[in-house]
N, CA and C atoms of all chains as a GROMACS GRO file, in nm:
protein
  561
    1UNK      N    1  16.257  -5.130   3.993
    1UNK     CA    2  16.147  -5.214   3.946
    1UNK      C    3  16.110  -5.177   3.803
    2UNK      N    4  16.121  -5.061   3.801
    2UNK     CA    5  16.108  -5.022   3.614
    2UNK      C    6  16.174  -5.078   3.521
    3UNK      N    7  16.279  -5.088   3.549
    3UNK     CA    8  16.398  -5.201   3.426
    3UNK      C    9  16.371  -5.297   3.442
    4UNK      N   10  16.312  -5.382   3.558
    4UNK     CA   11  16.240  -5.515   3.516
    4UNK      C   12  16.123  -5.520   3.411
    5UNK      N   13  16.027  -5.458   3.497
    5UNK     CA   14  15.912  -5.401   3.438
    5UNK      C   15  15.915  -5.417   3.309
    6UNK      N   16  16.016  -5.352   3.227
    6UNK     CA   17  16.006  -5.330   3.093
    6UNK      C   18  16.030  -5.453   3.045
    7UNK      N   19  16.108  -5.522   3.096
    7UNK     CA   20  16.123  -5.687   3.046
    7UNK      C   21  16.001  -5.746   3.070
    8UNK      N   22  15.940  -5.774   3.157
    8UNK     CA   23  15.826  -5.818   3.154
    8UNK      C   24  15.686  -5.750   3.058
    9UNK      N   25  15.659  -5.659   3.054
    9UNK     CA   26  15.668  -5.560   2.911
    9UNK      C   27  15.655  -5.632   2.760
   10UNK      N   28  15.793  -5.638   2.770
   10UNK     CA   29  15.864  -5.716   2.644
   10UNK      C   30  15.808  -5.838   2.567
   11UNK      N   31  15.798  -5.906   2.718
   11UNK     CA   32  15.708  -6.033   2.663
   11UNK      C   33  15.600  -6.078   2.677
   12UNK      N   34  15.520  -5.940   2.676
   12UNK     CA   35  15.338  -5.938   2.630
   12UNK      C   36  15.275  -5.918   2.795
   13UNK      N   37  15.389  -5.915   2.869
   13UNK     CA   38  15.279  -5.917   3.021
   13UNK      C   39  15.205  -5.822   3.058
   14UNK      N   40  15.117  -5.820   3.072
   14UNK     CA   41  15.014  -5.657   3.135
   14UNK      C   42  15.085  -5.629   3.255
   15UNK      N   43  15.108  -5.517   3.234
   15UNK     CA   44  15.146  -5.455   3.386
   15UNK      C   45  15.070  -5.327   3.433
   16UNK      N   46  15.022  -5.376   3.557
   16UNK     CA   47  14.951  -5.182   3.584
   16UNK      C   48  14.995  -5.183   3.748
   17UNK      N   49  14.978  -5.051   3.784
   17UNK     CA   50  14.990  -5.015   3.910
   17UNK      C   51  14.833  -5.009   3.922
   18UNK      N   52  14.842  -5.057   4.107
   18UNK     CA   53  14.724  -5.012   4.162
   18UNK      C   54  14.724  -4.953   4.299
   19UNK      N   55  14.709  -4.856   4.333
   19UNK     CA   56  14.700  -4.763   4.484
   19UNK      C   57  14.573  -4.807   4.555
   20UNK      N   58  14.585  -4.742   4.644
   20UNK     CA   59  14.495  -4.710   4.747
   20UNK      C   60  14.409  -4.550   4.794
   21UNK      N   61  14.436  -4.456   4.696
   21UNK     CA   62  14.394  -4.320   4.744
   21UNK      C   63  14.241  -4.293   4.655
   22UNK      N   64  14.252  -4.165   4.667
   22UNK     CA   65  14.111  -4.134   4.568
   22UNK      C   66  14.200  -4.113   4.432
   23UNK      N   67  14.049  -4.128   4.336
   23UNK     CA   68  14.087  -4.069   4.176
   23UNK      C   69  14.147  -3.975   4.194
   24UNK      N   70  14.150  -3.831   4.224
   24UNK     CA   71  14.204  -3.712   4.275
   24UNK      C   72  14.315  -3.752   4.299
   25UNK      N   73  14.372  -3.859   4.383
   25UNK     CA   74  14.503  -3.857   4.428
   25UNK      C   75  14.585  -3.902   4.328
   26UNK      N   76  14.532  -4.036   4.261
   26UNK     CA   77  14.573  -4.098   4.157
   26UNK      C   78  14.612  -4.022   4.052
   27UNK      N   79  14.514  -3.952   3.988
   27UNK     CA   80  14.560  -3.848   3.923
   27UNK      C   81  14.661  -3.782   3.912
   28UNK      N   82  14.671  -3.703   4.056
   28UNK     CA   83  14.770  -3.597   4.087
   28UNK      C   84  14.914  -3.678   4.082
   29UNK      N   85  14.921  -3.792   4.155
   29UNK     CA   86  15.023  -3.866   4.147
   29UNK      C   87  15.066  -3.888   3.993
   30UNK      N   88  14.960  -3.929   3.906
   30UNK     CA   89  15.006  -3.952   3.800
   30UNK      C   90  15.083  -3.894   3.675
   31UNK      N   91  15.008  -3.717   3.712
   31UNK     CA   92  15.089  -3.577   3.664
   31UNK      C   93  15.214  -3.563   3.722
   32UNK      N   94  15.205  -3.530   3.874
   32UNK     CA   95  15.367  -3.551   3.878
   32UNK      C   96  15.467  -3.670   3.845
   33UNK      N   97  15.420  -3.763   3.835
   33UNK     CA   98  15.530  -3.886   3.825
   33UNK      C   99  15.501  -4.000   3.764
   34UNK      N  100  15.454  -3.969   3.596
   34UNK     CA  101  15.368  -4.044   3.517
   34UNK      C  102  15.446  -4.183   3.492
   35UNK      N  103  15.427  -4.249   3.499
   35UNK     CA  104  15.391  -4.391   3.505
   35UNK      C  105  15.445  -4.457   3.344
   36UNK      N  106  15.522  -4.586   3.316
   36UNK     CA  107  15.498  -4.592   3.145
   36UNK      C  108  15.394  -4.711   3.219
   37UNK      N  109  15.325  -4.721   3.293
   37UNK     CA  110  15.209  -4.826   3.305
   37UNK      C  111  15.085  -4.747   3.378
   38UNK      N  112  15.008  -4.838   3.331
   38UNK     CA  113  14.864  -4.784   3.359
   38UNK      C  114  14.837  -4.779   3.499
   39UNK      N  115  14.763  -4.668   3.568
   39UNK     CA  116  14.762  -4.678   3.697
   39UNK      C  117  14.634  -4.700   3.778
   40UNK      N  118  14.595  -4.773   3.832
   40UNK     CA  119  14.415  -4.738   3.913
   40UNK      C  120  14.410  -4.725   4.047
   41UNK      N  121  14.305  -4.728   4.137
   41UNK     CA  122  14.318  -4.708   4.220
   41UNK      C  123  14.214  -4.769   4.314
   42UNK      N  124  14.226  -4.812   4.432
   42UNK     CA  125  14.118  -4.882   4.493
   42UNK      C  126  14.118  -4.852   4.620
   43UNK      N  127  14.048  -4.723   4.642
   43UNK     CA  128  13.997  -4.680   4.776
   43UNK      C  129  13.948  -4.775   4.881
   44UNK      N  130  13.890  -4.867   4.837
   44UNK     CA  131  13.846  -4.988   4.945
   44UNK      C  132  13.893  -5.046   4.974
   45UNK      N  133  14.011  -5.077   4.944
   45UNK     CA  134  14.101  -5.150   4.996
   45UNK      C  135  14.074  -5.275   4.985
   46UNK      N  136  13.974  -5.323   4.918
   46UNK     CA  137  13.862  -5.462   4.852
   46UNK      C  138  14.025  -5.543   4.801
   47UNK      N  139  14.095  -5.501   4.728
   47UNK     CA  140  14.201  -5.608   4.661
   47UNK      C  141  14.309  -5.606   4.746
   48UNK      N  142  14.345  -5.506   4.819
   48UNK     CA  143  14.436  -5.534   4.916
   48UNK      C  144  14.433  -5.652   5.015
   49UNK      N  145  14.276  -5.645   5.068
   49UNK     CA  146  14.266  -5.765   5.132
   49UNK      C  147  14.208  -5.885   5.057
   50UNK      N  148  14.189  -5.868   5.016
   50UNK     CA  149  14.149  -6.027   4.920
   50UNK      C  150  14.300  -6.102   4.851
   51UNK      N  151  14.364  -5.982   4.858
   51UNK     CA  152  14.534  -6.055   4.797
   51UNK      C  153  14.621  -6.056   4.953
   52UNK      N  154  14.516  -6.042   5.032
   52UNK     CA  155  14.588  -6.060   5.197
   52UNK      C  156  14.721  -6.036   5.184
   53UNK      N  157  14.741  -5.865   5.170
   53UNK     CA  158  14.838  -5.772   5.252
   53UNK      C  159  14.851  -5.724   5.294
   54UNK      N  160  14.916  -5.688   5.428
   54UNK     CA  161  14.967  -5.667   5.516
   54UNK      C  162  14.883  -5.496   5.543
   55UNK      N  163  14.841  -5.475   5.684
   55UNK     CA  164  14.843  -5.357   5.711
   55UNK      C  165  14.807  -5.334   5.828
   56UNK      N  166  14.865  -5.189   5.891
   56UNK     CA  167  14.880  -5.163   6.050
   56UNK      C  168  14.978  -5.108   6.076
   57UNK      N  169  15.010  -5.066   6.154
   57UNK     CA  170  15.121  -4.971   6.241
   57UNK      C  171  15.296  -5.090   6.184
   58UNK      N  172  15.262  -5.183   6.258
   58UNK     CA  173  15.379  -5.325   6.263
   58UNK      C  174  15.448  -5.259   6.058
   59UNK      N  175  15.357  -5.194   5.995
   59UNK     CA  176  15.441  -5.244   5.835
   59UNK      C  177  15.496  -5.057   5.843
   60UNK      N  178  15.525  -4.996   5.970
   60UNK     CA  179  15.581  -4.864   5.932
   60UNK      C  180  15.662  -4.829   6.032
   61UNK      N  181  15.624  -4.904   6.217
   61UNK     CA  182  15.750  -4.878   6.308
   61UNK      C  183  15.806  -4.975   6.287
   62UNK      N  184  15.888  -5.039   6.210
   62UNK     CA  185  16.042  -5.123   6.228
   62UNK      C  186  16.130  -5.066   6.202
   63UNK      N  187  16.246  -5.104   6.248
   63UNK     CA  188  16.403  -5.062   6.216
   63UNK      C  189  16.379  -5.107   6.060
   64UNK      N  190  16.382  -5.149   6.002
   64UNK     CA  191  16.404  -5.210   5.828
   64UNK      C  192  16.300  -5.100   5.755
   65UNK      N  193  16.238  -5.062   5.829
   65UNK     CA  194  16.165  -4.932   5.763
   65UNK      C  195  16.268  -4.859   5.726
   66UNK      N  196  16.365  -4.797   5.819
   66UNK     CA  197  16.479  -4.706   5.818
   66UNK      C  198  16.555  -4.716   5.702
   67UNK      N  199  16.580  -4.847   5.735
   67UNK     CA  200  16.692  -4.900   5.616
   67UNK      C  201  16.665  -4.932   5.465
   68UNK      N  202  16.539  -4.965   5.476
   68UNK     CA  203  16.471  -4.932   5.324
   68UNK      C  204  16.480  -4.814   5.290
   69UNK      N  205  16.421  -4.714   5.391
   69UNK     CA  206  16.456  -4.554   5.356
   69UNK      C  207  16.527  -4.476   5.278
   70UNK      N  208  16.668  -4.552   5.366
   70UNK     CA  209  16.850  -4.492   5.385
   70UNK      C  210  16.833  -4.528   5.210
   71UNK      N  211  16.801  -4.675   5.204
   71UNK     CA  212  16.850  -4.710   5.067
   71UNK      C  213  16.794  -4.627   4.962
   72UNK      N  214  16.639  -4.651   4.944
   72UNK     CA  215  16.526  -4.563   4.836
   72UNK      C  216  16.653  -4.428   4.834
   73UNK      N  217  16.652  -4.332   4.928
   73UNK     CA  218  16.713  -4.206   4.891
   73UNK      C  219  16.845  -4.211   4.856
   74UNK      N  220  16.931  -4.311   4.875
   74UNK     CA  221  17.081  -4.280   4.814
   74UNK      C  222  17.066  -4.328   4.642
   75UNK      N  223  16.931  -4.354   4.632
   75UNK     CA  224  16.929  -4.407   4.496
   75UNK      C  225  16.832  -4.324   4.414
   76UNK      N  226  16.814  -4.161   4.520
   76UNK     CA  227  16.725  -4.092   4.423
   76UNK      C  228  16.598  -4.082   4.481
   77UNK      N  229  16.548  -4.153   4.545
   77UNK     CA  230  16.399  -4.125   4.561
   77UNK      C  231  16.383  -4.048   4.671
   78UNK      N  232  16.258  -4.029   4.701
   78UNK     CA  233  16.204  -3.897   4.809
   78UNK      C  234  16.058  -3.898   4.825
   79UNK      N  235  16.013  -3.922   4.923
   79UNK     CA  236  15.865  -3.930   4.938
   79UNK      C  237  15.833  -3.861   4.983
   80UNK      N  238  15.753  -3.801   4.860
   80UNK     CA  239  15.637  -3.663   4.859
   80UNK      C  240  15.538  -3.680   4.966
   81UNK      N  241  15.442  -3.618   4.996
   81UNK     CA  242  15.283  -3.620   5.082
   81UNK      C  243  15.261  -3.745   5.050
   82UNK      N  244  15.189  -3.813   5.190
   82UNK     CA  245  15.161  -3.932   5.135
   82UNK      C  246  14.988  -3.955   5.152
   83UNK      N  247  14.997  -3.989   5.003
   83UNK     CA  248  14.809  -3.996   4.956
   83UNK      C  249  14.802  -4.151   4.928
   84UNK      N  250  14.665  -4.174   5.067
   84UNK     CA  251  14.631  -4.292   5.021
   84UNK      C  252  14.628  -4.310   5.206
   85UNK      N  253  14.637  -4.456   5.224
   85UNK     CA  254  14.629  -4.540   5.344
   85UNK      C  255  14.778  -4.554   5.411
   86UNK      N  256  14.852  -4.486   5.488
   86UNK     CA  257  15.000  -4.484   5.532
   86UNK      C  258  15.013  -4.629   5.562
   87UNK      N  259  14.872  -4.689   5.634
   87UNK     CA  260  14.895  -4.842   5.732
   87UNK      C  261  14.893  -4.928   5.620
   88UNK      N  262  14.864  -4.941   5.482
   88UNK     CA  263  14.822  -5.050   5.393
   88UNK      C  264  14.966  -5.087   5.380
   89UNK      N  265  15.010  -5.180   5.338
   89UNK     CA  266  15.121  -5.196   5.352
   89UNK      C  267  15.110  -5.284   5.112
   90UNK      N  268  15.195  -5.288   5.087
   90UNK     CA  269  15.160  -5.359   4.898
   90UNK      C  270  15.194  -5.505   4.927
   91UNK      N  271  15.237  -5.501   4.746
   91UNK     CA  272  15.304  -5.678   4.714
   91UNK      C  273  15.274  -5.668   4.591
   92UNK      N  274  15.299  -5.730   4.532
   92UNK     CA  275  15.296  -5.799   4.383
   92UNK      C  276  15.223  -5.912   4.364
   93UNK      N  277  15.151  -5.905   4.246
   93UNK     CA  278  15.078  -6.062   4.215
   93UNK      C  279  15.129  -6.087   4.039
   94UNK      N  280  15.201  -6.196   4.028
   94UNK     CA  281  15.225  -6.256   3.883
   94UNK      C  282  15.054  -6.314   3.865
   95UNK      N  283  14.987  -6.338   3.771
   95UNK     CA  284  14.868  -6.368   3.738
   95UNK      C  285  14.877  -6.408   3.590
   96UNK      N  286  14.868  -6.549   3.593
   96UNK     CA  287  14.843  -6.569   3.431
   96UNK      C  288  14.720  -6.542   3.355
   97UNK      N  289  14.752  -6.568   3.191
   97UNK     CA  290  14.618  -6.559   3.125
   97UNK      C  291  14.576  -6.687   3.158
   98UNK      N  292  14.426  -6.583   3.254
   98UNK     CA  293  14.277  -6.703   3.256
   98UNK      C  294  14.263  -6.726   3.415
   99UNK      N  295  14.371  -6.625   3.492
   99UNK     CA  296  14.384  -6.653   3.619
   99UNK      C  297  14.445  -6.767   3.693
  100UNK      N  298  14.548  -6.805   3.684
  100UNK     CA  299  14.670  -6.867   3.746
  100UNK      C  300  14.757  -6.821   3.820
  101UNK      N  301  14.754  -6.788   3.963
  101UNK     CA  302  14.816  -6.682   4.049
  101UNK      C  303  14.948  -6.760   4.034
  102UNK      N  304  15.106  -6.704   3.965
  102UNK     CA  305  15.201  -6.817   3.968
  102UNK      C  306  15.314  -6.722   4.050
  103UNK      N  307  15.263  -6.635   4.126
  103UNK     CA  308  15.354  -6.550   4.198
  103UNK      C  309  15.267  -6.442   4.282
  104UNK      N  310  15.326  -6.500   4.429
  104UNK     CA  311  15.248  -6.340   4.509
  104UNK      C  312  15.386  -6.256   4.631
  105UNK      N  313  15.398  -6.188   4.618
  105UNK     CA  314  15.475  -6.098   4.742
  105UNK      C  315  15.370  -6.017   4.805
  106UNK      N  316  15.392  -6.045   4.948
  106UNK     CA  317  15.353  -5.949   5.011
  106UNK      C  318  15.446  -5.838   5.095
  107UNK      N  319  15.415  -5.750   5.087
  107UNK     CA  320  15.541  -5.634   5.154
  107UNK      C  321  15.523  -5.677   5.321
  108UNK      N  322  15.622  -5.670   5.421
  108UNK     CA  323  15.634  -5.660   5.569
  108UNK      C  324  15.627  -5.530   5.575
  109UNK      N  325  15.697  -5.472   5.504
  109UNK     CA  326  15.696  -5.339   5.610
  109UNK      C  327  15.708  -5.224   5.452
  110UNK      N  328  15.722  -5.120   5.519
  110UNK     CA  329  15.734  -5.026   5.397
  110UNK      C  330  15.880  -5.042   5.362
  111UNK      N  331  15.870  -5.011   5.180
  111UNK     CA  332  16.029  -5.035   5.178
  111UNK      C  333  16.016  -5.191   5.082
  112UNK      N  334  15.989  -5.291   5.173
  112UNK     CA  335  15.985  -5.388   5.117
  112UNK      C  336  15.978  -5.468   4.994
  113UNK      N  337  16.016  -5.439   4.902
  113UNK     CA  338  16.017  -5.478   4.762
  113UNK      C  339  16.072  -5.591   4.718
  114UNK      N  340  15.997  -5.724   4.618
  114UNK     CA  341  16.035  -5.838   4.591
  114UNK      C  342  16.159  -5.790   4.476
  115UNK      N  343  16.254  -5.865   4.434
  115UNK     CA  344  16.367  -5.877   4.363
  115UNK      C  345  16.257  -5.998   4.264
  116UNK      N  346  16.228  -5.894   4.117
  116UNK     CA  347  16.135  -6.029   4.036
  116UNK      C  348  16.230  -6.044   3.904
  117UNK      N  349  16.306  -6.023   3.888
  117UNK     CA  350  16.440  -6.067   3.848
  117UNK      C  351  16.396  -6.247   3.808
  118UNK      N  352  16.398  -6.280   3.851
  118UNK     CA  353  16.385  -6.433   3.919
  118UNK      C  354  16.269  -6.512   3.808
  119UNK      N  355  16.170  -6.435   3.821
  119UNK     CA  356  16.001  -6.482   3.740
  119UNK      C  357  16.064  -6.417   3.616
  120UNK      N  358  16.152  -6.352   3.579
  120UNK     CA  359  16.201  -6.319   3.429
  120UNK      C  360  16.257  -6.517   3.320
  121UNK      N  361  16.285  -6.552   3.422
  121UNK     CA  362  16.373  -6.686   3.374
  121UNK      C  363  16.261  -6.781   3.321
  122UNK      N  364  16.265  -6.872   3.215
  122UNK     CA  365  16.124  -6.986   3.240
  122UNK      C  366  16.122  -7.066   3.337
  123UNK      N  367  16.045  -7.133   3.343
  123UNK     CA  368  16.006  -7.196   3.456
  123UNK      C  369  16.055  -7.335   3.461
  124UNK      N  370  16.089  -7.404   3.570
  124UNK     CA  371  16.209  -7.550   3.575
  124UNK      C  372  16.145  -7.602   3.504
  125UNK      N  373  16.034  -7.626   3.450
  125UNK     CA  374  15.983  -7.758   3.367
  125UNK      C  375  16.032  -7.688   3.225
  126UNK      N  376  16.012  -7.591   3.145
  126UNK     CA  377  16.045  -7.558   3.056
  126UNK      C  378  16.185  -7.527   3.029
  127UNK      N  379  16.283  -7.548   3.145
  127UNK     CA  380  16.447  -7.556   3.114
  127UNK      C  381  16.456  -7.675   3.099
  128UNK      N  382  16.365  -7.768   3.157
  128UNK     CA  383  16.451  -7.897   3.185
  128UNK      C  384  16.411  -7.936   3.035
  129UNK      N  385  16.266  -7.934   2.978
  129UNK     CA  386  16.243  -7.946   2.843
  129UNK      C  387  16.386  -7.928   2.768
  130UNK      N  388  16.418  -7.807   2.752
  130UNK     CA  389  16.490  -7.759   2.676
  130UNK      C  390  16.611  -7.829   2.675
  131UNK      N  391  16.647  -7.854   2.752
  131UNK     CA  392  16.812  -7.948   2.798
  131UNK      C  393  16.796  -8.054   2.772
  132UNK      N  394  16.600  -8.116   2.753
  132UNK     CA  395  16.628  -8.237   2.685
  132UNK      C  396  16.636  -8.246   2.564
  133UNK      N  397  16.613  -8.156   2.481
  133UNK     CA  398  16.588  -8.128   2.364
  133UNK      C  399  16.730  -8.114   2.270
  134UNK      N  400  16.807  -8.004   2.391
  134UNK     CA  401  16.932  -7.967   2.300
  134UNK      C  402  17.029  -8.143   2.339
  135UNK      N  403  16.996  -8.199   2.429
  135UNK     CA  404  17.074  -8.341   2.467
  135UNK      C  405  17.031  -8.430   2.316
  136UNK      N  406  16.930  -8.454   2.336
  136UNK     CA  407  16.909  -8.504   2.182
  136UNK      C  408  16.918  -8.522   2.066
  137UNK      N  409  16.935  -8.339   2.001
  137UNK     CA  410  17.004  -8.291   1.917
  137UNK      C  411  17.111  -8.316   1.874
  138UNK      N  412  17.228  -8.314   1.993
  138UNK     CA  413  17.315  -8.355   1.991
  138UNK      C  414  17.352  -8.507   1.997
  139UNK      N  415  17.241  -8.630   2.031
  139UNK     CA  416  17.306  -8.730   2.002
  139UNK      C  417  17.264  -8.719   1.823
  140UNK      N  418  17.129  -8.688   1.820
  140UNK     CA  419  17.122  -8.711   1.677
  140UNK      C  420  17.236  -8.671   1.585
  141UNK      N  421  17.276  -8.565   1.624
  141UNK     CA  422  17.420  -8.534   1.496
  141UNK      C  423  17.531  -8.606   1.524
  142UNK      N  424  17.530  -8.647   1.655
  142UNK     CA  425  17.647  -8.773   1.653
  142UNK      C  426  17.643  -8.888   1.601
  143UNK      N  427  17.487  -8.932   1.602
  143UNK     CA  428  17.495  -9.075   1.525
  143UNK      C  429  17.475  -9.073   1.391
  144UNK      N  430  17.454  -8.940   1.319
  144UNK     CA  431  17.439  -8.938   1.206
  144UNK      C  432  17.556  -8.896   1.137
  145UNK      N  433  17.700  -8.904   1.252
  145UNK     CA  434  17.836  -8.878   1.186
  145UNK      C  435  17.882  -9.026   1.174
  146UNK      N  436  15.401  -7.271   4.230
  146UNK     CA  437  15.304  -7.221   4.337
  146UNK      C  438  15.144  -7.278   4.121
  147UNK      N  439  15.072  -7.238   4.158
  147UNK     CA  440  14.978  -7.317   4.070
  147UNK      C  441  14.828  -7.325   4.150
  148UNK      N  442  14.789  -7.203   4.173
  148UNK     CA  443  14.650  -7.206   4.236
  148UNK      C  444  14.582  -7.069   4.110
  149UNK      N  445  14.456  -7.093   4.186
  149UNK     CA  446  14.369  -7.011   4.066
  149UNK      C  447  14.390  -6.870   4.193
  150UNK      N  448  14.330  -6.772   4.085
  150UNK     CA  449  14.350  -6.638   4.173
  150UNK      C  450  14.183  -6.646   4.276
  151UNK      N  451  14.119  -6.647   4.374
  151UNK     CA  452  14.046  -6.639   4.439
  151UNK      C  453  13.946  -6.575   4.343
  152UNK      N  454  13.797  -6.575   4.364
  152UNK     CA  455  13.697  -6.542   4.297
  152UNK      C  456  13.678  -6.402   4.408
  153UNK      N  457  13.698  -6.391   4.496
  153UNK     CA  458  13.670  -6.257   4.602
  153UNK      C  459  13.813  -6.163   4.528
  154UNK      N  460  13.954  -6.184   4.542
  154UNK     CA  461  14.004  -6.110   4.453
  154UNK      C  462  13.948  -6.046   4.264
  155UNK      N  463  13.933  -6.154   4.212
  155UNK     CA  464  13.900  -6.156   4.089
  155UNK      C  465  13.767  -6.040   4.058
  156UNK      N  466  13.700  -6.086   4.175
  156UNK     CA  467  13.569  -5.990   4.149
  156UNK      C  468  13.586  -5.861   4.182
  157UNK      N  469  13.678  -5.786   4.242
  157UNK     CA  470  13.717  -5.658   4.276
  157UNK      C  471  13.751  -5.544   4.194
  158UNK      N  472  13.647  -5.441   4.191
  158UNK     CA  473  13.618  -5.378   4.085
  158UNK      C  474  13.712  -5.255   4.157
  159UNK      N  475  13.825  -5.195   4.059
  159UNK     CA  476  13.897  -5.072   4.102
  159UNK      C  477  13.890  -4.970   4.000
  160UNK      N  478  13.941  -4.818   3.994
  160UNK     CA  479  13.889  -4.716   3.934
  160UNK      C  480  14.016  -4.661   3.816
  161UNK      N  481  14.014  -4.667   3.736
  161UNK     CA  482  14.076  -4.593   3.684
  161UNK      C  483  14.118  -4.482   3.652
  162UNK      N  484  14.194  -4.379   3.616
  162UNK     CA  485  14.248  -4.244   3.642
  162UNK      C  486  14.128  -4.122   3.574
  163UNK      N  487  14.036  -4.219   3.525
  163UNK     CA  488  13.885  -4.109   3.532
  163UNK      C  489  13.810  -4.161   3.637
  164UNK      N  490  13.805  -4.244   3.722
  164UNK     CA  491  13.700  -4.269   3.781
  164UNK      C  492  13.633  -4.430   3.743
  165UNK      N  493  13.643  -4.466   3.589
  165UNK     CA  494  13.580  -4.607   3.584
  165UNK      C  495  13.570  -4.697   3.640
  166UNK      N  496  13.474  -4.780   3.660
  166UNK     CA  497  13.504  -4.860   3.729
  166UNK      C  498  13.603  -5.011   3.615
  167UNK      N  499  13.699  -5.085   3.694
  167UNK     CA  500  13.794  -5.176   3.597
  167UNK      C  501  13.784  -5.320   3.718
  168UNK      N  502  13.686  -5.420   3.678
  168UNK     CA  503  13.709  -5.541   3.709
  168UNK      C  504  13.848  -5.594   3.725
  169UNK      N  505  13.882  -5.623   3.777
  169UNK     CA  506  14.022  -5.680   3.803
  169UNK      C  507  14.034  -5.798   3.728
  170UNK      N  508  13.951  -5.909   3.755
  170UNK     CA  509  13.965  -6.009   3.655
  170UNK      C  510  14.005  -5.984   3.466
  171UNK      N  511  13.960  -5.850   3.443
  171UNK     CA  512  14.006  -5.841   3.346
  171UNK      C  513  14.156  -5.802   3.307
  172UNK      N  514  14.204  -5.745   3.384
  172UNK     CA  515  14.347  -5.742   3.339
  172UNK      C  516  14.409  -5.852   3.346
  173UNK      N  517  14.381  -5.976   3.356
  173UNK     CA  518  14.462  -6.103   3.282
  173UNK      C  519  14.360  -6.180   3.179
  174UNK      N  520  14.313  -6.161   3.157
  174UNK     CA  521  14.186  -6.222   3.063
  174UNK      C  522  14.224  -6.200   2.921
  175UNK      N  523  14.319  -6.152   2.887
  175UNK     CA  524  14.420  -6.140   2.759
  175UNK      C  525  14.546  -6.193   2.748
  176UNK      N  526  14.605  -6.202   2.840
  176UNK     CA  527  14.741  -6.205   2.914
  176UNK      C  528  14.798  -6.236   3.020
  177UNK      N  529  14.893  -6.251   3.053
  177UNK     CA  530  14.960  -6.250   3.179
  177UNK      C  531  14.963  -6.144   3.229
  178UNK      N  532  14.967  -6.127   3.361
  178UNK     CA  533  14.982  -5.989   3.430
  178UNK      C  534  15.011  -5.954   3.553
  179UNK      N  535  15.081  -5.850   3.543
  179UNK     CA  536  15.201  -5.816   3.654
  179UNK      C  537  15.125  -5.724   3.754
  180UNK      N  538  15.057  -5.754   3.873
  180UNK     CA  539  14.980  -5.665   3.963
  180UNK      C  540  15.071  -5.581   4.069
  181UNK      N  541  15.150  -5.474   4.034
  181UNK     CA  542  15.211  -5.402   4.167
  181UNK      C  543  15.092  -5.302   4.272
  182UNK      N  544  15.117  -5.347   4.373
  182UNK     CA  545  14.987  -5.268   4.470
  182UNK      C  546  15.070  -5.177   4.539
  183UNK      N  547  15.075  -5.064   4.511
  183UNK     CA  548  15.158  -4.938   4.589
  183UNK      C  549  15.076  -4.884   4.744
  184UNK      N  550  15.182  -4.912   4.831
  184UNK     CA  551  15.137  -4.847   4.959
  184UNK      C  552  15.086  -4.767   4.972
  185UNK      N  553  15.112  -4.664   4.927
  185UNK     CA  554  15.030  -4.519   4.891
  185UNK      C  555  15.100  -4.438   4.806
  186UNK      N  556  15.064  -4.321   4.730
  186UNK     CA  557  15.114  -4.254   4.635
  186UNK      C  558  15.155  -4.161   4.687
  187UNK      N  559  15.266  -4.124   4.630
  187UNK     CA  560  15.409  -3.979   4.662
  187UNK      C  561  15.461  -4.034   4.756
   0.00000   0.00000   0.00000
């Protein structure tokens, strides 16, 4: 998610992390495994549910828990103590300037991570623009041969 | 997808790595913005 991240980055998007533990935890998390984005934290769990995600036992006993697991660690990772809410389960929110929700994931289970790859591309109305644009272009230099 | 972000989200005030309190609505109020919500930390 970091090598996306930075693309999105790139082209002016705010990006921050937000948890679920105390300042204390946040913190500590943040010394060991600093962040190139800003991090906060919301003990109340107030935005978790207002962005209605997922939480309870159901987002930590599944088989696909496992297999998210297997994967995270052949790729390096390792989960330290876990600070914060084990049952909250995340997600992602794209949010434009002025508040335009134009993307939400919610996680099923732990593990679960959206592929945002995808929200890197413009959006169909602004390709199709474009294809009309370069179509045009091109008759114009044809009829002006 | 083309909906506004909820006013009960928007109003949700979270803390920053001193303690502040950080309106949520403001981190897009400049910009676009990328909200990752981590399950829990470590």
């Amino acid at each position: 998610m970091r090598d996306v991240a930075h693309q999105f980055k790139s082209r002016g998007v705010n990006i921050v992390v937000i948890g679920n533990g105390t300042v204390e935890q946040a913190r500590a998390f943040h010394s060991s495994q600093p962040l190139p984005f800003p991090l906060y934290t919301d003990p109340s769990l107030r935005s978790y549910r207002a962005a209605e995600f997922h939480r309870g036992v159901g987002g930590v006993l599944k088989p696909k828990v496992v297999l998210h697991a297997m994967k995270a660690m052949s790729q390096g990772f390792r989960q330290t103590k876990t600070l914060g809410d084990p049952m909250q389960n995340g997600g992602v929110l794209l949010i434009g300037k002025g508040g335009q929700l134009r993307y939400r994931y919610a996680s099923q289970e732990a593990g679960d991570h959206p592929d945002l790859t995808p929200l890197l591309s413009p959006p169909q109305s602004e390709r199709s623009e474009s294809s009309a644009s370069k179509t045009s272009e091109s008759s114009a230099s044809k009829t002006s041969e | 997808m083309s909906v506004e972000v909820t006013r009960e989200l928007a109003d949700v005030t979270i803390l920053d790595l001193e303690g502040n309190s950080v309106i949520l609505r403001s981190l897009w109020e400049e910009s676009d913005a990328l909200l990752v919500f981590v399950r829990h930390y470590g």
